[in-house]
PDB file of N, CA, C and O in Angstrom:
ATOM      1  N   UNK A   1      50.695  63.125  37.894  1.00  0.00           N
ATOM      2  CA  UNK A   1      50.439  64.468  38.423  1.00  0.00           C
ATOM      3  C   UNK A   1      49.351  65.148  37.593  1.00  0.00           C
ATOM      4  O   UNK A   1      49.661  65.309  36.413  1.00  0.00           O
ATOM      5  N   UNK A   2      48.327  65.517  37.904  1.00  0.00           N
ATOM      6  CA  UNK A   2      46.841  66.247  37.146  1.00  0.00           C
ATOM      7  C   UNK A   2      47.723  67.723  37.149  1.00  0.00           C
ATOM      8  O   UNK A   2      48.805  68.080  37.614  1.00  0.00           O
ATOM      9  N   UNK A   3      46.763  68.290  36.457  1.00  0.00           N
ATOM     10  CA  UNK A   3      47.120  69.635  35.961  1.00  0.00           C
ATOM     11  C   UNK A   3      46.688  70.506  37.328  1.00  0.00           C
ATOM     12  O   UNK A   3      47.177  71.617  37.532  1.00  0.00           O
ATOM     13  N   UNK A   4      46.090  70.126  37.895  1.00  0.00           N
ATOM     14  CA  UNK A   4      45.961  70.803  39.070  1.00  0.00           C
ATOM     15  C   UNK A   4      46.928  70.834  40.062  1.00  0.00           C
ATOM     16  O   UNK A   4      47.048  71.846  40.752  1.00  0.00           O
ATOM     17  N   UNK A   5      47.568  69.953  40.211  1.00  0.00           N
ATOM     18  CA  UNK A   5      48.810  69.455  41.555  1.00  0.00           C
ATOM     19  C   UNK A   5      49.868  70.390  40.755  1.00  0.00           C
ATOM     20  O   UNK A   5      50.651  71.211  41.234  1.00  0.00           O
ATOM     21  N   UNK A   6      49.651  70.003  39.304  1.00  0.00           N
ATOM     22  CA  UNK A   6      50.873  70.688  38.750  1.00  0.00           C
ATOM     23  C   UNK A   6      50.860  72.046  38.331  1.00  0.00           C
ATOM     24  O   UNK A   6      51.948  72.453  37.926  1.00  0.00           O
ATOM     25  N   UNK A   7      49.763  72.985  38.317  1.00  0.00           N
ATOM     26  CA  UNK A   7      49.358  74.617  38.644  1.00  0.00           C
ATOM     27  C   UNK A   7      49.933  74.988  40.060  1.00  0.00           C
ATOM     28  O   UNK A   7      50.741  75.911  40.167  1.00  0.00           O
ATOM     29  N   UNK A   8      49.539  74.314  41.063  1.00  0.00           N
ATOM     30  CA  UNK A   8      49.483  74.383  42.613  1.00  0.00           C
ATOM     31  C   UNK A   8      51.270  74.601  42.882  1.00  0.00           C
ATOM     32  O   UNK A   8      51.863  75.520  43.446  1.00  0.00           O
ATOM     33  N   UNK A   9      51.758  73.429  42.264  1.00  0.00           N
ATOM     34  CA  UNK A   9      53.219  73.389  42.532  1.00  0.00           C
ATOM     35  C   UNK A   9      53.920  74.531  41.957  1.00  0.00           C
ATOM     36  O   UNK A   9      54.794  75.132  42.580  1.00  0.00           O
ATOM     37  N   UNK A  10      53.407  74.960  40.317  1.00  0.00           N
ATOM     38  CA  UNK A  10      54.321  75.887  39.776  1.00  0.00           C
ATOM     39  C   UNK A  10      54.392  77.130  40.497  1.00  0.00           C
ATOM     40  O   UNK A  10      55.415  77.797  40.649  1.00  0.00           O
ATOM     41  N   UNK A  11      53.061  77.445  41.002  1.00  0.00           N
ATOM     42  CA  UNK A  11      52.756  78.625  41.247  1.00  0.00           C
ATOM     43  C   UNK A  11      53.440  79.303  42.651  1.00  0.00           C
ATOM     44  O   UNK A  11      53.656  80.474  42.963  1.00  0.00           O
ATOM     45  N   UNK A  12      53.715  77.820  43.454  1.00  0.00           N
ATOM     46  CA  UNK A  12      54.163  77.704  44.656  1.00  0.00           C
ATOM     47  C   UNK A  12      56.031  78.134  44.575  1.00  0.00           C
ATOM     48  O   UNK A  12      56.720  78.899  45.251  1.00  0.00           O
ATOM     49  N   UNK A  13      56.258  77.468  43.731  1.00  0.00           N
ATOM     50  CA  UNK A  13      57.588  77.639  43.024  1.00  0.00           C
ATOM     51  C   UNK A  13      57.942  79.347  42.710  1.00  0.00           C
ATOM     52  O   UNK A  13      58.915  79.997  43.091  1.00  0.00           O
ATOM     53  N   UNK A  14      56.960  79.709  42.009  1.00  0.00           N
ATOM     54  CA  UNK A  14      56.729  80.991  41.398  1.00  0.00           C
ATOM     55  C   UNK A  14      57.123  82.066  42.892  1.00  0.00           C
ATOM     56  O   UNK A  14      58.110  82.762  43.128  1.00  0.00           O
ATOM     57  N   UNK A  15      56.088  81.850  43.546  1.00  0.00           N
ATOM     58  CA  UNK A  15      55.974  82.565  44.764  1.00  0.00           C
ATOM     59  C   UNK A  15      57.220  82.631  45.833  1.00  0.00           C
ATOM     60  O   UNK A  15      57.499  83.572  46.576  1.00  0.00           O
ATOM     61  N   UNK A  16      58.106  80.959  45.660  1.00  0.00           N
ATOM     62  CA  UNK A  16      59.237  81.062  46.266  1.00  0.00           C
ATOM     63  C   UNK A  16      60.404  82.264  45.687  1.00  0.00           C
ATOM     64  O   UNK A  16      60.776  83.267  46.296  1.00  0.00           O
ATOM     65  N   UNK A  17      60.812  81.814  44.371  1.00  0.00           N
ATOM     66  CA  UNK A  17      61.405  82.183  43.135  1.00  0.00           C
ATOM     67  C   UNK A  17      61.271  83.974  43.596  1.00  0.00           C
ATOM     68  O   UNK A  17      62.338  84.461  43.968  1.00  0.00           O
ATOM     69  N   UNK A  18      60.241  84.775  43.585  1.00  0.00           N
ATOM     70  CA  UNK A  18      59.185  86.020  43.935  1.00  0.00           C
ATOM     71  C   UNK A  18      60.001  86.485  44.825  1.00  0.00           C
ATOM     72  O   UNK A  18      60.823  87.390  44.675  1.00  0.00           O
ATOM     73  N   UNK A  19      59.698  85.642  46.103  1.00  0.00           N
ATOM     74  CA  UNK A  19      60.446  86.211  47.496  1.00  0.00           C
ATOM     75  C   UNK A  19      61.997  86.305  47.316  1.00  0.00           C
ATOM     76  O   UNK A  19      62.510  87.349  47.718  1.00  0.00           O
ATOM     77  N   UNK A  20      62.815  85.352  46.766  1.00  0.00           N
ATOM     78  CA  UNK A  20      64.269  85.387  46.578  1.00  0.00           C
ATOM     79  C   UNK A  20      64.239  87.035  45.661  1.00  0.00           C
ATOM     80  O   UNK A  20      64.742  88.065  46.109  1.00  0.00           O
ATOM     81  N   UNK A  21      63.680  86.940  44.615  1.00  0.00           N
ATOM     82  CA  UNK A  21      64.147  88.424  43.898  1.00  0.00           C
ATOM     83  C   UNK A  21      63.578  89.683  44.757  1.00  0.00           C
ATOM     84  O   UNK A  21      64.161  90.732  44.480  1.00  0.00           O
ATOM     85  N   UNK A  22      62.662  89.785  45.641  1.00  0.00           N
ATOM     86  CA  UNK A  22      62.348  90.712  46.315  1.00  0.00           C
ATOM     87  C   UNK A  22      63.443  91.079  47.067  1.00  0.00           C
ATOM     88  O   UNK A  22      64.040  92.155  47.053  1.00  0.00           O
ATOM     89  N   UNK A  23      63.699  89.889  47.861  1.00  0.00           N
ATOM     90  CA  UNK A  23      64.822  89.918  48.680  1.00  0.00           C
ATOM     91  C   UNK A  23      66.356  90.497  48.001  1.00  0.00           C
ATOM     92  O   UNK A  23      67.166  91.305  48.457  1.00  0.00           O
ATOM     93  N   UNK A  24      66.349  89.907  47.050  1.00  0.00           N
ATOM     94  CA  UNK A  24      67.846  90.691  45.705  1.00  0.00           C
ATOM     95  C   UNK A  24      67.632  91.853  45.728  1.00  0.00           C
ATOM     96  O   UNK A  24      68.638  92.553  45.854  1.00  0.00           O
ATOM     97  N   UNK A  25      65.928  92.760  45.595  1.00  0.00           N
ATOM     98  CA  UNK A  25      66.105  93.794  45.000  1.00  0.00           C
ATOM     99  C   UNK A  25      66.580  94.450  46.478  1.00  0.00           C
ATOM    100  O   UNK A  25      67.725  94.894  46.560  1.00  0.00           O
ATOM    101  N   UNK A  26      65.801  94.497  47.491  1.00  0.00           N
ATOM    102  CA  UNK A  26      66.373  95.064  48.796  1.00  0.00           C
ATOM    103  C   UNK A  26      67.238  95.321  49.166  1.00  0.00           C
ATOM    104  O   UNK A  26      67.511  96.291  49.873  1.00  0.00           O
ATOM    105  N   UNK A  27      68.148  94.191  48.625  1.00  0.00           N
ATOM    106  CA  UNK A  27      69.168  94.605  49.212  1.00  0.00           C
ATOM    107  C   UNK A  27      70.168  95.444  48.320  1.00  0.00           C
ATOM    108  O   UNK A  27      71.091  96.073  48.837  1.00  0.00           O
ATOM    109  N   UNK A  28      69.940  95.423  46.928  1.00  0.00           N
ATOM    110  CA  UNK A  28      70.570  96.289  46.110  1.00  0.00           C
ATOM    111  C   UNK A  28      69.897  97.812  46.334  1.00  0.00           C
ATOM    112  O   UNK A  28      70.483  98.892  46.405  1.00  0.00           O
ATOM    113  N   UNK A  29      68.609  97.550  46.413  1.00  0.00           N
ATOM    114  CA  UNK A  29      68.236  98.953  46.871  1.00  0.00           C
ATOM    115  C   UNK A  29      69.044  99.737  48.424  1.00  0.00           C
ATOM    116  O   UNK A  29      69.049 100.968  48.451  1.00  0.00           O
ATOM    117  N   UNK A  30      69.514  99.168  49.313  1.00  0.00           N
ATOM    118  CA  UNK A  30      69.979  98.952  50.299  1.00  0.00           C
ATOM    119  C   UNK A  30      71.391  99.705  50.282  1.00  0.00           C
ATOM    120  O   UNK A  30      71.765 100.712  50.884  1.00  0.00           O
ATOM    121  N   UNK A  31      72.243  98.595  49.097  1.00  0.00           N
ATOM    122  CA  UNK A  31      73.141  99.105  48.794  1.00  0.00           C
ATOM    123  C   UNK A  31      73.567 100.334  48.054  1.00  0.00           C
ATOM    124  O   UNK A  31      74.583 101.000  48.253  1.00  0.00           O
ATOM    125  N   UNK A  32      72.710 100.507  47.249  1.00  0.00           N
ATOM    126  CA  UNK A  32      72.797 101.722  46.301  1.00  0.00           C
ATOM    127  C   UNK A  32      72.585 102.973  47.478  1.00  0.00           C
ATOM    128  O   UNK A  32      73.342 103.942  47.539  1.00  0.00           O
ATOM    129  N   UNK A  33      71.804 102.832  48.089  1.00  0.00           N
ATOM    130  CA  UNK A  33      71.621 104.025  49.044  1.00  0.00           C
ATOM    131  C   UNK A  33      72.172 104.514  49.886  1.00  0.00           C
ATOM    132  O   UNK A  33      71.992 105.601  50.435  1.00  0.00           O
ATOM    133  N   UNK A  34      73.232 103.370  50.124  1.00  0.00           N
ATOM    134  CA  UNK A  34      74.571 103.564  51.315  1.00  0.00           C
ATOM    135  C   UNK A  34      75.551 104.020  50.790  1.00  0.00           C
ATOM    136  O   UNK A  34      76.447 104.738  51.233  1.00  0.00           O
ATOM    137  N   UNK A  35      75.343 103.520  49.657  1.00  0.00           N
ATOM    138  CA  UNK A  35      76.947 103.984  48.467  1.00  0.00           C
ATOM    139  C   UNK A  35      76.554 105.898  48.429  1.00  0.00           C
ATOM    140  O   UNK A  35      77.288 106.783  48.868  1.00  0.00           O
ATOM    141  N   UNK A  36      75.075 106.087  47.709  1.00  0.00           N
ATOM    142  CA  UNK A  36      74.954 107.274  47.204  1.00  0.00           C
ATOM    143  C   UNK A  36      75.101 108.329  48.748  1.00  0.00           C
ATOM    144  O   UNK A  36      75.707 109.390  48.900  1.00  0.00           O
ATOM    145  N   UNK A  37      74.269 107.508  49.741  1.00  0.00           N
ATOM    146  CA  UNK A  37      73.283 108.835  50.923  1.00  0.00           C
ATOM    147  C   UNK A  37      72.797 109.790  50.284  1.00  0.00           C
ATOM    148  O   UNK A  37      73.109 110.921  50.654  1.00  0.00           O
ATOM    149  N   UNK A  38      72.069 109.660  49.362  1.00  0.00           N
ATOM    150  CA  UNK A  38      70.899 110.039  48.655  1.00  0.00           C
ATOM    151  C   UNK A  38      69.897 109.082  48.215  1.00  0.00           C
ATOM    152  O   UNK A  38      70.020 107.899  48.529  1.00  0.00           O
ATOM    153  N   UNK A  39      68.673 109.588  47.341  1.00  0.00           N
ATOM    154  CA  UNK A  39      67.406 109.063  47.315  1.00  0.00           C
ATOM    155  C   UNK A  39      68.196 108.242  46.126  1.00  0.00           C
ATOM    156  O   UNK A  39      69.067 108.842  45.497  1.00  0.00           O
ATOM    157  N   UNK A  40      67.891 106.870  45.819  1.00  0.00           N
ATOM    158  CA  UNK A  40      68.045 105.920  44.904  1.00  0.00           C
ATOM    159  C   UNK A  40      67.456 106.436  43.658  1.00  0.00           C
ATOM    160  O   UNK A  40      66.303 106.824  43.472  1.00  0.00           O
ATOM    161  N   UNK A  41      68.754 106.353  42.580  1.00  0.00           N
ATOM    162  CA  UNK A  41      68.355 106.692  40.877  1.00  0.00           C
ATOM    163  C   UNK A  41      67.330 105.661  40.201  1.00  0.00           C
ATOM    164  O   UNK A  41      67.602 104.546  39.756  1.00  0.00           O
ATOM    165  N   UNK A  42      65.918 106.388  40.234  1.00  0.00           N
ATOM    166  CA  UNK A  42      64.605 106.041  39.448  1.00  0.00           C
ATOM    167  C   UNK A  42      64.998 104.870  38.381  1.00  0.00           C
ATOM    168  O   UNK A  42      64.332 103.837  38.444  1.00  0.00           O
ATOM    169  N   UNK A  43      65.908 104.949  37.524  1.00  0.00           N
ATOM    170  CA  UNK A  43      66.455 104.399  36.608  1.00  0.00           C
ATOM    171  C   UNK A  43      66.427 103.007  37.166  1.00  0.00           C
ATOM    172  O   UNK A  43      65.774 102.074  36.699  1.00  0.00           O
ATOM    173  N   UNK A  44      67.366 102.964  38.432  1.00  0.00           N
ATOM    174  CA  UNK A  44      67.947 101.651  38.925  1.00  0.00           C
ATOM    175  C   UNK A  44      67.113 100.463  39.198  1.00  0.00           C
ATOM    176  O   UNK A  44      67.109  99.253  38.973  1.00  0.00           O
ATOM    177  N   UNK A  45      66.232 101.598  39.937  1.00  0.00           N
ATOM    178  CA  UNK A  45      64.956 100.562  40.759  1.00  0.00           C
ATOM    179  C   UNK A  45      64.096 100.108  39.637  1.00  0.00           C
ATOM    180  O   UNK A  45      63.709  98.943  39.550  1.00  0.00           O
ATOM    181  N   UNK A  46      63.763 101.152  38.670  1.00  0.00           N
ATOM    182  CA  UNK A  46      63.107 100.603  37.684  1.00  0.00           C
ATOM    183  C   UNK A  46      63.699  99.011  36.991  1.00  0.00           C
ATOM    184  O   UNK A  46      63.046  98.007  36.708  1.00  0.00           O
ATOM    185  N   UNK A  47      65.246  99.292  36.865  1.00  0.00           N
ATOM    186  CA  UNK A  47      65.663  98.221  35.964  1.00  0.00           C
ATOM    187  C   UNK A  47      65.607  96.622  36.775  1.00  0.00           C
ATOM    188  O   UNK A  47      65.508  95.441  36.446  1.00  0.00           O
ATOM    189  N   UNK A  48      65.748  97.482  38.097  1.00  0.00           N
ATOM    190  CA  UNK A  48      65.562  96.173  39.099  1.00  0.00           C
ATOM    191  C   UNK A  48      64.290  95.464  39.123  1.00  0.00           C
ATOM    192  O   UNK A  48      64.273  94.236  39.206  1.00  0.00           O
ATOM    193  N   UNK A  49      63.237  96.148  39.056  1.00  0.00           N
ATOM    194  CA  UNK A  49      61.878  95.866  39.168  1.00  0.00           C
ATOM    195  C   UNK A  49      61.412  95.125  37.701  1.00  0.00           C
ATOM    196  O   UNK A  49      60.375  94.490  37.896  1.00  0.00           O
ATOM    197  N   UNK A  50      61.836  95.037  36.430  1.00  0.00           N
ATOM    198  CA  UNK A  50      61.731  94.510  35.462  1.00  0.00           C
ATOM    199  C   UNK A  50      62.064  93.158  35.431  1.00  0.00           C
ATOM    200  O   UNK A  50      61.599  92.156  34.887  1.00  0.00           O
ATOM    201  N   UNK A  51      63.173  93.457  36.305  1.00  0.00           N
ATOM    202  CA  UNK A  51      64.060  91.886  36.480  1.00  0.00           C
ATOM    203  C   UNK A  51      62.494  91.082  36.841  1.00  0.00           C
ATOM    204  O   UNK A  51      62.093  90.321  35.960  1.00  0.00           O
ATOM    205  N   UNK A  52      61.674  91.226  38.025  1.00  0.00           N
ATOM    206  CA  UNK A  52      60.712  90.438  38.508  1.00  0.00           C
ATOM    207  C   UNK A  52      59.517  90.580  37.496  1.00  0.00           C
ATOM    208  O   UNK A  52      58.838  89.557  37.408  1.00  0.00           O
ATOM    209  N   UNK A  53      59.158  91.535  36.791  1.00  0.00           N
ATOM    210  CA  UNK A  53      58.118  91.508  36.155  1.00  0.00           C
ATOM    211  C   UNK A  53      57.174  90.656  35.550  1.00  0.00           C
ATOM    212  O   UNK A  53      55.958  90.470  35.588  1.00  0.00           O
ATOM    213  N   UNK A  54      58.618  89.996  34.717  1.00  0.00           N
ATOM    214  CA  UNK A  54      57.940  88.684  34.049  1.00  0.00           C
ATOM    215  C   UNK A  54      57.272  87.713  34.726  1.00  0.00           C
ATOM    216  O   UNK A  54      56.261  87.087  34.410  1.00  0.00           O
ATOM    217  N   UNK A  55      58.040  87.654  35.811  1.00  0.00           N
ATOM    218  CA  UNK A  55      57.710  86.359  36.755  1.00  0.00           C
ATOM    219  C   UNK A  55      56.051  86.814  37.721  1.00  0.00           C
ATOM    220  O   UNK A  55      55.321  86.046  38.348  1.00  0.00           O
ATOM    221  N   UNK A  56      55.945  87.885  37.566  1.00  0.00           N
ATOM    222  CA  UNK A  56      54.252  88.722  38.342  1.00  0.00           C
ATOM    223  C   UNK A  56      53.411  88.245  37.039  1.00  0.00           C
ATOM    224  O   UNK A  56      52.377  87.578  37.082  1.00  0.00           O
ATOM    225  N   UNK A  57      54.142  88.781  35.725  1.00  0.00           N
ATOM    226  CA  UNK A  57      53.078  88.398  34.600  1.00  0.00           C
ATOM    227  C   UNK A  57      52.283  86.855  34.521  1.00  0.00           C
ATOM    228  O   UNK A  57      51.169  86.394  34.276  1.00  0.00           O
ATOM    229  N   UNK A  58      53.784  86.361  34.939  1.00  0.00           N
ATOM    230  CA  UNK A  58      53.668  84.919  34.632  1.00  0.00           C
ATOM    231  C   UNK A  58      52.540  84.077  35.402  1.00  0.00           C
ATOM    232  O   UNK A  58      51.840  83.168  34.956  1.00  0.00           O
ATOM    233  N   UNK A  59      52.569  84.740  36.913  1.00  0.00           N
ATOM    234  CA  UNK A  59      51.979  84.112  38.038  1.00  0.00           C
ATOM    235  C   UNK A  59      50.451  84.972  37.148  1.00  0.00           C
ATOM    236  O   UNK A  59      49.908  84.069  36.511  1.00  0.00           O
ATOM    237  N   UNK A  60      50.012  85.722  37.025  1.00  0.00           N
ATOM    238  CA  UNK A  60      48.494  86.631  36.843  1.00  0.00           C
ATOM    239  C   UNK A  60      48.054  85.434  35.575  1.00  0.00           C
ATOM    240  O   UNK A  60      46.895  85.018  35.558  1.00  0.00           O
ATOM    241  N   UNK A  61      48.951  84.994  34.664  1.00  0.00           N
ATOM    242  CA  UNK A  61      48.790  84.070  33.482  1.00  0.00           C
ATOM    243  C   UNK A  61      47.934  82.794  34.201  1.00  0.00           C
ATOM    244  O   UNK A  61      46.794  82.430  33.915  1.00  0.00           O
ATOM    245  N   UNK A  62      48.942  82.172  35.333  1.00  0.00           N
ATOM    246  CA  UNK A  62      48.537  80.826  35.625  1.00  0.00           C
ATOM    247  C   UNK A  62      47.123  80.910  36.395  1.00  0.00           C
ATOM    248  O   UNK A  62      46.588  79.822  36.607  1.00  0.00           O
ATOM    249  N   UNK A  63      46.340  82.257  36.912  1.00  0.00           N
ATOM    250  CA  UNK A  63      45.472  81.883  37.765  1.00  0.00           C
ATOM    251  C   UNK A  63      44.319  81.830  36.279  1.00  0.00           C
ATOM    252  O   UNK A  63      43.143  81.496  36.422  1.00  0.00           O
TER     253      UNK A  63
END
């Protein structure tokens, strides 16, 4: 496997990996908002959005 097939794959991985936590955060965002019926605590979403961070850093690293 060249370093290229194997950039191509991680990144592909990365991007899958991406969509699953997007999809997590939604729906916690989702939930939190049904629980409250109010606007979602800044706090939450933030802590949610960290969760993925690394993995955005990670992908901006590999290009």
């Amino acid at each position: 496997m060249t370093k290229v097939h194997l950039n191509q794959s991680i990144s592909k991985n990365l991007q899958i990996l991406e969509i699953k936590f997007a999809q997590q955060i939604k729906i916690f965002v989702n939930q939190q908002c049904s629980k409250q019926q109010h606007h979602i605590n800044y706090y939450q979403f933030q802590h949610a959005y960290q969760l993925t961070y690394p993995l955005t850093q990670y992908q901006q690293f590999m290009y």
